[in-house]
TIDREN-839117 format. One record per residue: residue in three letters; x, y, z of N, C-alpha, C, O in turn. Coordinates in steps of 0.02 Angstrom, whole numbers, plus 32768, in hexadecimal, padded with zeros to 4 digits. Atoms other than C-alpha are relative to their C-alpha. Layout:
! residues N
alaXYZXYZXYZXYZ ...
This chain:
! residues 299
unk7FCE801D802DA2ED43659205802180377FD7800280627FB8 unk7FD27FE08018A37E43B791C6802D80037FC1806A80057FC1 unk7FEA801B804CA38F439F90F9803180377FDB802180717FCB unk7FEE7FE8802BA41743CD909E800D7FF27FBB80237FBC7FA6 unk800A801B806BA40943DA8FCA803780137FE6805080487FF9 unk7FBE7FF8802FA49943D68F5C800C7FF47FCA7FDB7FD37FB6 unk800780218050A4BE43AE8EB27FF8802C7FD7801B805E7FDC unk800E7FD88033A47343FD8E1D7FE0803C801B7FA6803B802F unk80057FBF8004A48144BF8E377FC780207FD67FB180577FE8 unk80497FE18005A3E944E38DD67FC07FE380067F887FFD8006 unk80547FFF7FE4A37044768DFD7FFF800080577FCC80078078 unk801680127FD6A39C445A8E99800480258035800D80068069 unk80067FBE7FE4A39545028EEF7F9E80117FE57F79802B800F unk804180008013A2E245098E9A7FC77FCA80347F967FD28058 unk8039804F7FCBA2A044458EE98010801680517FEC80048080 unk7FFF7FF07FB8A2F2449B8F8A7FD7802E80267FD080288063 unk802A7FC88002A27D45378F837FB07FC280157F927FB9804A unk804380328007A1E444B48F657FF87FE7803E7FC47FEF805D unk8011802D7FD3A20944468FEB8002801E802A7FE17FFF8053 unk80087FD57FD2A21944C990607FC8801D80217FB6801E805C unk803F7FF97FFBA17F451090397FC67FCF800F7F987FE18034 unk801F80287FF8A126447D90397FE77FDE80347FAD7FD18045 unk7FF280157FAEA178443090E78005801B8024803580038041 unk7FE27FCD7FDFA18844AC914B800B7FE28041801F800F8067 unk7FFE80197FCAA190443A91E180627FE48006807B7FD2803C unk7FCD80278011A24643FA91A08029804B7FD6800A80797FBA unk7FE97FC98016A2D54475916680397FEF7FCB80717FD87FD4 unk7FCE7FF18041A320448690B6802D80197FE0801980437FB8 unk7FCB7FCE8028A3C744C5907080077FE47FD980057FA77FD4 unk7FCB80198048A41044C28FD3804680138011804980478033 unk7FD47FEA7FF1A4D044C58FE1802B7FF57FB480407FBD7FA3 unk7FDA80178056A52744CB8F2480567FF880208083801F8010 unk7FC5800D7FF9A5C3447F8F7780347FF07FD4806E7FF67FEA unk7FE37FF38029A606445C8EC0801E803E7FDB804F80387FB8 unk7FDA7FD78017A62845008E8F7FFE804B800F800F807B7FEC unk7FE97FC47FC2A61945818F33801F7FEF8025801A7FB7803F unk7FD380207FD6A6A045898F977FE58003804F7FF87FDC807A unk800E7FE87FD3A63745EC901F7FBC7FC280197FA97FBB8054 unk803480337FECA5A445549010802A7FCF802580187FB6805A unk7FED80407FEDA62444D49026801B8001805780297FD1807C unk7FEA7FF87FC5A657452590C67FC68005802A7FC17FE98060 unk803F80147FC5A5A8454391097FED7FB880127FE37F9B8048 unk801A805D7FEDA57A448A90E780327FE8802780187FCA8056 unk7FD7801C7FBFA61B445391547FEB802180447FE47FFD8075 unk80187FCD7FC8A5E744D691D27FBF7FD680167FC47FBD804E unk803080287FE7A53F447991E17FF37FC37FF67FBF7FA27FFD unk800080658007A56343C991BF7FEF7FE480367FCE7FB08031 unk801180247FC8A55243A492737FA67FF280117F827FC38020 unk805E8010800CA49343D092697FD57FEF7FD97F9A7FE47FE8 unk8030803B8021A45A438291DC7FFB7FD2800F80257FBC8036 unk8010801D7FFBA403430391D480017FCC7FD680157F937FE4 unk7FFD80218050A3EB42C891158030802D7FCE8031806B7FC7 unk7FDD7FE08040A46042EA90867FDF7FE27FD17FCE7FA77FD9 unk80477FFD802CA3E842FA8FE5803080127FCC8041804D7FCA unk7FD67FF3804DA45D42ED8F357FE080067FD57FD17FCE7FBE unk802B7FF08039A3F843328EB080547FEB7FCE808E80007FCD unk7FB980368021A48042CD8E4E802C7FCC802180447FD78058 unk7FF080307FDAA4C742328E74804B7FE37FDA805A7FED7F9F unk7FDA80118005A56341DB8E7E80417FC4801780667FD48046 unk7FE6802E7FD2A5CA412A8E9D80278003803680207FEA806E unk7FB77FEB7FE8A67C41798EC780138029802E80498031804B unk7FF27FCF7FC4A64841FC8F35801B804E7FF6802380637FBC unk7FE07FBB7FF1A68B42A88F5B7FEC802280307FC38011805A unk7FFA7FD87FB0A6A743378FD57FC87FF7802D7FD27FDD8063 unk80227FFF7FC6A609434690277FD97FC380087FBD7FB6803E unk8019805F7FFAA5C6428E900F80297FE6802380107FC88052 unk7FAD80177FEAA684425D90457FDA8025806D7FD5800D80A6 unk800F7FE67FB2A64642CD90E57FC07FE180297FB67FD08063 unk8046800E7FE4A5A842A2910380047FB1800E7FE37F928038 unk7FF9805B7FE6A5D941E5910880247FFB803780027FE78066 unk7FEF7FF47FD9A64D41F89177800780138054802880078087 unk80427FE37FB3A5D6424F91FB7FD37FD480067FAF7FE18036 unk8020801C800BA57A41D891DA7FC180127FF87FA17FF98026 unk80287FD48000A4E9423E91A57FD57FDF7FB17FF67FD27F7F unk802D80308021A44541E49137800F80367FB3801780727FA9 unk7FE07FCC804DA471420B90737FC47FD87FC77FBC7F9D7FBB unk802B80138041A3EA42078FE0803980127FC4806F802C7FD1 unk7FDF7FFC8037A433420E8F367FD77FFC7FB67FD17FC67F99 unk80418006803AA3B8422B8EA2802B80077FA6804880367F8B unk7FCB800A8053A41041FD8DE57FCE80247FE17F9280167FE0 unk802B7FD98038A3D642838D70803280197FC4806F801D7FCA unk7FD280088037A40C42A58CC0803C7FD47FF780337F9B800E unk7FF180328001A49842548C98803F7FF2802E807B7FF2801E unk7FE580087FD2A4D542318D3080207FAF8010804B7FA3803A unk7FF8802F7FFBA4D441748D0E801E7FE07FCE801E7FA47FC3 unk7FB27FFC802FA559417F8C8F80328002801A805D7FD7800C unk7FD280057FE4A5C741B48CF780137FCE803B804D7FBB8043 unk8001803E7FF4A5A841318D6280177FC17FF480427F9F800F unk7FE380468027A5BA40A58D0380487FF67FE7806A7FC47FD9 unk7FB67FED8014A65940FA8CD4802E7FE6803280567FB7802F unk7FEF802A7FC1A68640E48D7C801C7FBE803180477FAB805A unk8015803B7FEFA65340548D9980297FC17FD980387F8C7FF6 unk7FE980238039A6A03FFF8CF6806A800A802180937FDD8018 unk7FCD7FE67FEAA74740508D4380247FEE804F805D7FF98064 unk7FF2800C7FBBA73D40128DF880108048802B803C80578054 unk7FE47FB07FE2A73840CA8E287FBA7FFD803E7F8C80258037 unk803D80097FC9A6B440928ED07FFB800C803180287FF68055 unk7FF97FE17FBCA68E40DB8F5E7FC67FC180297F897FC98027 unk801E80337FF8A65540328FAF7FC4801F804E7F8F80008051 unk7FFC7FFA7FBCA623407890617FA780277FDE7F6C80167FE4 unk802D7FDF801CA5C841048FFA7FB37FD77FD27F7B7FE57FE8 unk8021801D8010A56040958F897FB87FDF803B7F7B7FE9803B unk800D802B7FD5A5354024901A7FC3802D802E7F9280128046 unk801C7FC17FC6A4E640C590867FDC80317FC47FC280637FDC unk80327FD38029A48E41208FFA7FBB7FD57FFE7FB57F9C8013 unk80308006800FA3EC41138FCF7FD980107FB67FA780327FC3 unk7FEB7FED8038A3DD412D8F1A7FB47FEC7FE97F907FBC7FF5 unk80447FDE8027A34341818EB1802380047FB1805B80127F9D unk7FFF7FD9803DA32241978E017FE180127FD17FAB7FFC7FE4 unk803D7FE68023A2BD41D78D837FCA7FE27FDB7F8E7FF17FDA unk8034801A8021A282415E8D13801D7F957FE4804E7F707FE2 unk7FF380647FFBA27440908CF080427FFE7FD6806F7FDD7FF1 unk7FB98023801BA30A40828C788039801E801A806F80068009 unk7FC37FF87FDBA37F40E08CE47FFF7FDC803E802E7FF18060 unk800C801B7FE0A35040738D60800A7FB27FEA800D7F80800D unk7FEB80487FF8A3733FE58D0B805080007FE980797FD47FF7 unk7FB77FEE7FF3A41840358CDA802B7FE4803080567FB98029 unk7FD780267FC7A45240228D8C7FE77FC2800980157FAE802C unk7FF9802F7FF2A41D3F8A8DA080397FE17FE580557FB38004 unk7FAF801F8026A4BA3F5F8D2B802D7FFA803280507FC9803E unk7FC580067FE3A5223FA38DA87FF27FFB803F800F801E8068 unk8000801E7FC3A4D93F488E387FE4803D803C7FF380398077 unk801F7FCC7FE8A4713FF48E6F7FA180007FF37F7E80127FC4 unk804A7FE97FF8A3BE3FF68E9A7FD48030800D7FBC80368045 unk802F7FB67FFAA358408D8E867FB58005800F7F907FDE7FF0 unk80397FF78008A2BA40C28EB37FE380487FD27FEC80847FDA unk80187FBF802FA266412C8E2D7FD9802B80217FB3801B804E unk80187FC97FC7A22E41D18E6E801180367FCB804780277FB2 unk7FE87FCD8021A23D42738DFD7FEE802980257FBB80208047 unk7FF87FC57FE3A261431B8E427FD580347FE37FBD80648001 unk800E7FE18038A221435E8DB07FA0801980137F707FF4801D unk80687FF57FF1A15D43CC8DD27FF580327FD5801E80607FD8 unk801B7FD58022A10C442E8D607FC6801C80257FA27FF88046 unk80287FDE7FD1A09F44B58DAF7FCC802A7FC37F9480427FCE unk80547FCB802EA03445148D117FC77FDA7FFC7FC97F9C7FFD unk8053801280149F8244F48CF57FF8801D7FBF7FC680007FAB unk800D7FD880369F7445488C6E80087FDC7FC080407FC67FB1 unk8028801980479F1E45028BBD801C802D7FCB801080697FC6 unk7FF77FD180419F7145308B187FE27FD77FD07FF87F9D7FCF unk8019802380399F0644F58A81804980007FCF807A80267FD3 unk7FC4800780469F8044BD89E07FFE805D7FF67FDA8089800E unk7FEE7FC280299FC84557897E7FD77FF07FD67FB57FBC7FD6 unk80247FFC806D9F7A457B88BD803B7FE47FE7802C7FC67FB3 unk7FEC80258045A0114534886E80337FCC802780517FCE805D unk7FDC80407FE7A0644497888180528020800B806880487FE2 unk7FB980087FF6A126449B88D180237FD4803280027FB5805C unk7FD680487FD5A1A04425892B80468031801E8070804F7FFE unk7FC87FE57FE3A213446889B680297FD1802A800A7FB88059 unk7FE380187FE6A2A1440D89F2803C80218022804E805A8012 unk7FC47FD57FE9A341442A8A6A803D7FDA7FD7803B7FA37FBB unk7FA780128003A408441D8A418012802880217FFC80618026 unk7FE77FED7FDAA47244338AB3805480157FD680767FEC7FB9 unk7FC07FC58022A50F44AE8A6C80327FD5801E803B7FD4805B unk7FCF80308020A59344318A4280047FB4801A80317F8B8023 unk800D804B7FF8A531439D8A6E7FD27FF37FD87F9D7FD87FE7 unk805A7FFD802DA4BC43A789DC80027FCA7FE57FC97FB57FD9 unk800880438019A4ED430389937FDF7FD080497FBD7F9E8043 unk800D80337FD0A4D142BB8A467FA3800C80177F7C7FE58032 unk805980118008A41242F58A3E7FD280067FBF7F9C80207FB5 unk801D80118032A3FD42C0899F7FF980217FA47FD980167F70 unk80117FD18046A41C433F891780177FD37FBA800D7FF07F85 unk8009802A804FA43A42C388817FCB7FDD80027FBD7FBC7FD0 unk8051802A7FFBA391427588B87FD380327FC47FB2802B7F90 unk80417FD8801AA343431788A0801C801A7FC17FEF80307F9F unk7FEE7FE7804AA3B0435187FA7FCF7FE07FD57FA67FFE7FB2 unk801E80298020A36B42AE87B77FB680137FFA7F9780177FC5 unk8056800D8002A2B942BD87E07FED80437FEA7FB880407FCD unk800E7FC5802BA2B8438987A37FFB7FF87FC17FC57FF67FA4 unk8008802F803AA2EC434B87097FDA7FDE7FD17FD07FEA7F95 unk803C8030800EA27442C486F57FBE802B7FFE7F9580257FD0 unk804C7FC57FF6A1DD43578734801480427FEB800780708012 unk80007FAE8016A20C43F986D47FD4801980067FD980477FDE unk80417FD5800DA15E444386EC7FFE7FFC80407FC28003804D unk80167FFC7FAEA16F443A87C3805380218014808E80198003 unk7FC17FC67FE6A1D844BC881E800F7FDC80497FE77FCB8076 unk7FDD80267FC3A25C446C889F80168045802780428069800F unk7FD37FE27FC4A28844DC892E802480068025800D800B805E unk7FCC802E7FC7A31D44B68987801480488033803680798025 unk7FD17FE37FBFA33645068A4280437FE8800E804F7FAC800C unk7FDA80157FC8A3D9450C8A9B803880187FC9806E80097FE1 unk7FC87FFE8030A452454389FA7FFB802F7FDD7FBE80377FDD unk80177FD58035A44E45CC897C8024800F7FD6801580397FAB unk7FD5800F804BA4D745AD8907800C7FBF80057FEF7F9C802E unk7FF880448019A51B450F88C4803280007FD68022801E7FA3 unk7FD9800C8024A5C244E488747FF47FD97FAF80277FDD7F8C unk802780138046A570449687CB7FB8801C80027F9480278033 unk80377FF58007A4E044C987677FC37FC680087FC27F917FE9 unk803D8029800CA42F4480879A7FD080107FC57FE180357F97 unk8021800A8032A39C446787327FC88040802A7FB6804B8064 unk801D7FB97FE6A33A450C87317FC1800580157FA8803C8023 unk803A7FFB7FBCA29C44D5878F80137FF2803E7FE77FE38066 unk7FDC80027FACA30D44C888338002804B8015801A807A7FF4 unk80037F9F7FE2A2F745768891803D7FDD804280417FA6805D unk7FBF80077FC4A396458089137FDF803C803B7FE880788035 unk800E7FBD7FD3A34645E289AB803E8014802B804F804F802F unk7FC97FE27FC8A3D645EC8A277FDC7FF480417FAC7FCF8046 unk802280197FC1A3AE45EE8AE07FBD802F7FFD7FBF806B7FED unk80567FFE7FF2A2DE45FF8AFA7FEA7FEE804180037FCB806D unk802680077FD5A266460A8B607FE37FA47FF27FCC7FA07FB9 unk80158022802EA23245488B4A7FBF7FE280167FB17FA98006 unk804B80017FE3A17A45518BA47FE8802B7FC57FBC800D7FA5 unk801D7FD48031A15145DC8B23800B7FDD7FB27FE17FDB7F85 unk7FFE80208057A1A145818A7B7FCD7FCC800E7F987FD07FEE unk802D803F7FFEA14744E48AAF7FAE802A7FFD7F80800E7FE0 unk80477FD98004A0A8455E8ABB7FE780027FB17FAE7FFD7F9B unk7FFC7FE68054A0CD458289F880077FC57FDA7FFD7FCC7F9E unk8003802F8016A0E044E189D07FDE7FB6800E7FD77F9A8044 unk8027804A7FFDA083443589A180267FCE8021800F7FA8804B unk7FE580607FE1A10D43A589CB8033801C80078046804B7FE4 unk7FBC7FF77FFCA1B143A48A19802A7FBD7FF780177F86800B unk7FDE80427FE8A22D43288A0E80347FFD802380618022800F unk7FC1800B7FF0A2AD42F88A7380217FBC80007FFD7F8C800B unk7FCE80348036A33742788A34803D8000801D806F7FF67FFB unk7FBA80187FDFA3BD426B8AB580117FBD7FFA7FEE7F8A7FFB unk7FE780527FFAA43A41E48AAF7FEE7FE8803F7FBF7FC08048 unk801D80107FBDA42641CE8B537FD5804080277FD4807D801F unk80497FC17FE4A390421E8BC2800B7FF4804280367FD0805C unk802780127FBBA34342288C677FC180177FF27FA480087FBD unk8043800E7FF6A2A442598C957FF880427FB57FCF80387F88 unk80207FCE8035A2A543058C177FE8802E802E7FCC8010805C unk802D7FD07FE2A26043A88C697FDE80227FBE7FA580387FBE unk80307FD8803EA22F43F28BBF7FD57FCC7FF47F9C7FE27FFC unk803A80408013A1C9433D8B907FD18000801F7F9F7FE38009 unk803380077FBBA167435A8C387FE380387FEB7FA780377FE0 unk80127FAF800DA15E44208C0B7FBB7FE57FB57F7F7FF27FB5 unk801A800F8038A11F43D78B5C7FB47FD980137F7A7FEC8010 unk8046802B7FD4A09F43658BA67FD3801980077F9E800C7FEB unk80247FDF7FD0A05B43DD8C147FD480397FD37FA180567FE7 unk802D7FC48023A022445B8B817FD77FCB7FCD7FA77FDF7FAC unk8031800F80369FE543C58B1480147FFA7FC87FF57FFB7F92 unk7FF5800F8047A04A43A98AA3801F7FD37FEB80337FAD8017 unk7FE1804D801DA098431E8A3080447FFE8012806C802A8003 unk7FB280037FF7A13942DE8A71800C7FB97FD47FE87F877FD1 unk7FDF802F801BA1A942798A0780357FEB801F806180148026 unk7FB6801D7FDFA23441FB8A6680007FBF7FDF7FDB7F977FC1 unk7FF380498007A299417F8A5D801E7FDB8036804D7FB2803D unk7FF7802C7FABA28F414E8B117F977FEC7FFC7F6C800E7FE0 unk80467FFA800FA1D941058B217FF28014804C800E80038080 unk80187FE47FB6A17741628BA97FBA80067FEC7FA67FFF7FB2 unk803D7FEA8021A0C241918BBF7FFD80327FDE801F80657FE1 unk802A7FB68027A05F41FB8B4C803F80107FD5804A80487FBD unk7FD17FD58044A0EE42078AD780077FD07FCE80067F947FD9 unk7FF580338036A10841C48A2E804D7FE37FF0807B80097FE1 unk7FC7802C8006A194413B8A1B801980117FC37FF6801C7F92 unk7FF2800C805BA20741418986804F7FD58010806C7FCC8045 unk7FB080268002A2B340E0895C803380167FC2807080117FC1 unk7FE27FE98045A2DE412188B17FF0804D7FE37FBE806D7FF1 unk801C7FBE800EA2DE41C288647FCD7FFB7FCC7FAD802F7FC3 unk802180288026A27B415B87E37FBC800D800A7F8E80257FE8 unk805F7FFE7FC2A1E04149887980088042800C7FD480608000 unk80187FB67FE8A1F441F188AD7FD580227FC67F9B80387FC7 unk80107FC68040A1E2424A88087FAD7FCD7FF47F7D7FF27FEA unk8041801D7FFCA14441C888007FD5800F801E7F9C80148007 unk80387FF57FC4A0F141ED889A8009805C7FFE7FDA8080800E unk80147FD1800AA1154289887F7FCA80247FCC7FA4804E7FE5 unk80198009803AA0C1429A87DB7FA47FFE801A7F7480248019 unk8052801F7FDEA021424188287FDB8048802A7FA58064801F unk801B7FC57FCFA00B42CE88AA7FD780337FBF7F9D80427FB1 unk80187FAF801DA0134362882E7FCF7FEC7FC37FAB80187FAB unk803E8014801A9FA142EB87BA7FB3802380107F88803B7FEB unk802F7FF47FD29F2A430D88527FF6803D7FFA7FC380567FE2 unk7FFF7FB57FED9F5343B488777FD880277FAA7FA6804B7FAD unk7FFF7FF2803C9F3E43E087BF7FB280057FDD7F9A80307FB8 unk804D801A7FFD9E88438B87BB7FE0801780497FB37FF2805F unk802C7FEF7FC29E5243F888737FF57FBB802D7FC77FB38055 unk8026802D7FD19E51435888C080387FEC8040802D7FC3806D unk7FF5800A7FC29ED84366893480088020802C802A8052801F unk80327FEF7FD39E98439089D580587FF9804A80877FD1804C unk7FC480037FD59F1B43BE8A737FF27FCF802B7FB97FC0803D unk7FDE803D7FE29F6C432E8AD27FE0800680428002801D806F unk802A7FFA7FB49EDE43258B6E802E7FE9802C805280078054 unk7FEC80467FEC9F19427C8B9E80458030802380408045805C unk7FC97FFC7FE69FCD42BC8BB880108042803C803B80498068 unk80097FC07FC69FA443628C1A7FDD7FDE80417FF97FEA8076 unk7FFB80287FC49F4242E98C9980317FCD8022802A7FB5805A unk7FCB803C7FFA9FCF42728C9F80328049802380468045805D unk7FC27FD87FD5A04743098CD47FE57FFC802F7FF77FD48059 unk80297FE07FC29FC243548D4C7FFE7FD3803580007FE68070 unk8002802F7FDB9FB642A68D8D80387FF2802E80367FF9806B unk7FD780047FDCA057427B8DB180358035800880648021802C unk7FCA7FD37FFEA0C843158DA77FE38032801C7FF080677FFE unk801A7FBE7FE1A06243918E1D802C8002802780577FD6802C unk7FD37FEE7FC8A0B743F08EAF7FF17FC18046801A7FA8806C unk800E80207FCCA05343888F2580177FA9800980267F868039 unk7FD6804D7FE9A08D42D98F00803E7FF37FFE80587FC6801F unk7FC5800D7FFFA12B42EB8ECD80358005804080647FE28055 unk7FE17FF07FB6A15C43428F6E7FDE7FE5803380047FE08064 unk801C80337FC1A0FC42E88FE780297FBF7FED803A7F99801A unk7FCC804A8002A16742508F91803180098002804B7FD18000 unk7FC37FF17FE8A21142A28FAF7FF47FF6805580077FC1806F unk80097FFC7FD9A1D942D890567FF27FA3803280127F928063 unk800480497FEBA1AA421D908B80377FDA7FEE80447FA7800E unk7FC280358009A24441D4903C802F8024802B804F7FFF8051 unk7FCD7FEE7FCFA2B64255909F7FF67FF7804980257FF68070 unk7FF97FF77FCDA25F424C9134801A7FA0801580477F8C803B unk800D804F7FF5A24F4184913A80587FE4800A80667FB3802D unk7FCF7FF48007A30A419A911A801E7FFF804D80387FD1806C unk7FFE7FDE7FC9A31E41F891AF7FFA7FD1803F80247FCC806D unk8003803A7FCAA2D8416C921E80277FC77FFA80247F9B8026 
């Protein structure tokens, strides 16, 4: 079987590496047909011998090499990640449909409420994340309590930064960390540290709880990263092993509670949620469950 991957340019040159290694019976490209001109010409060049087209991003309306691959009539996965099901609905709300396309996909996605997303727009997904964490590796808590979160550089209201103004505010004695930004057009409140772009396996090392506070989510790769070392995650998507909030009200509450703990030696790293990755986010199941959905595909 003859899979070709497309879509998101950084992970999905990475899940193509994996599955390669993994399958070796079955053969893997990545082709970044969005924005090489020299990919988009190899993938026409071998369109005739694939087998599966594999969208590490998904889409109603279609385009070039979906547009091709239907055409050839050639078996097409489509996996909705981030917020891929925005644009969608956009779509969709618009009559912008690629009916043929819909009809002939096979459509994956990361987690239950994007899944019930499409169901709005008459799209059934099977949940499946791409997403594997591979360390073993045990970090006990730090010695002093801190909270690292991301913003995304000129989407910081869209993951939440008047949540977290509020709740600094409210906790002057706990140091906020924010990845992904390192200036800011207004002054924050001076327990916010601005790192800029990080390493964010190593901050999460340095820190007790992260939160993340997107308006809209998917599955998270830092929440999983977070997990996986044990530590407190704060959302406001409910998932396992993480703590729920709705208000900056509950946050600054549950936050509070923790460093209560922490404060009194009594809190102890997040077991529970490091077996819960290991469980379901190893190399071995996640890709043995691609591998069975593409090949099954295939037949």
């Amino acid at each position: 079987m003859n899979v070709a991957i497309i879509g998101n340019n950084h992970f999905g040159p990475i899940l193509t590496k994996q599955l390669a290694q993994y399958d070796t019976k079955n053969s893997y490209i990545f082709y970044d047909t969005n924005a090489k001109v020299f990919d988009k010409i190899k993938f026409i060049f071998n369109i005739l011998k694939i087998d599966v087209v594999y969208s590490l991003s998904a889409t109603v309306s279609g385009g070039g090499a979906l547009n091709l691959a239907l055409k050839l009539n050639k078996k097409i996965v489509q996996h909705f990640i981030g917020s891929d099901v925005l644009g969608a609905v956009e779509d969709y709300k618009r009559g912008n449909i690629n009916q043929q396309l819909l009809k002939r996909s096979i459509f994956l996605c990361e987690v239950d409420w994007i899944a019930e997303e499409l169901k709005e727009i008459s799209i059934h997904a099977k949940i499946q994340t791409y997403c594997i964490i591979e360390n073993s590796d045990t970090f006990e808590l730090p010695k002093s309590f801190s909270i690292l979160t991301y913003l995304g550089k000129g989407k910081e209201e869209f993951y939440g930064l008047d949540t977290l103004i509020e709740v600094a505010n409210k906790l002057k004695d706990i140091e906020f960390k924010v990845a992904g930004i390192d200036a800011y057009n207004v002054a924050l409140p001076k327990n916010i540290t601005l790192l800029g772009w990080v390493d964010m396996y190593k901050e999460l090392q340095k820190s007790v709880c992260y939160i993340r506070n997107a308006s809209h989510d998917g599955i998270a790769f830092s929440v999983i990263e977070a997990l996986s070392l044990g530590r407190y995650v704060f959302r406001n998507y409910k998932f396992p092993y993480t703590i729920y909030f709705e208000s900056a009200t509950e946050l600054a509450e549950k936050i509070s509670q923790k460093k209560r703990l922490f404060d009194d030696l009594r809190l102890q790293i997040n077991t529970e949620a490091i077996n819960f990755v290991k469980s379901e986010f190893s190399k071995e199941k996640v890709l043995a469950n691609l591998v069975k959905i593409l090949t099954d595909v295939k037949r």
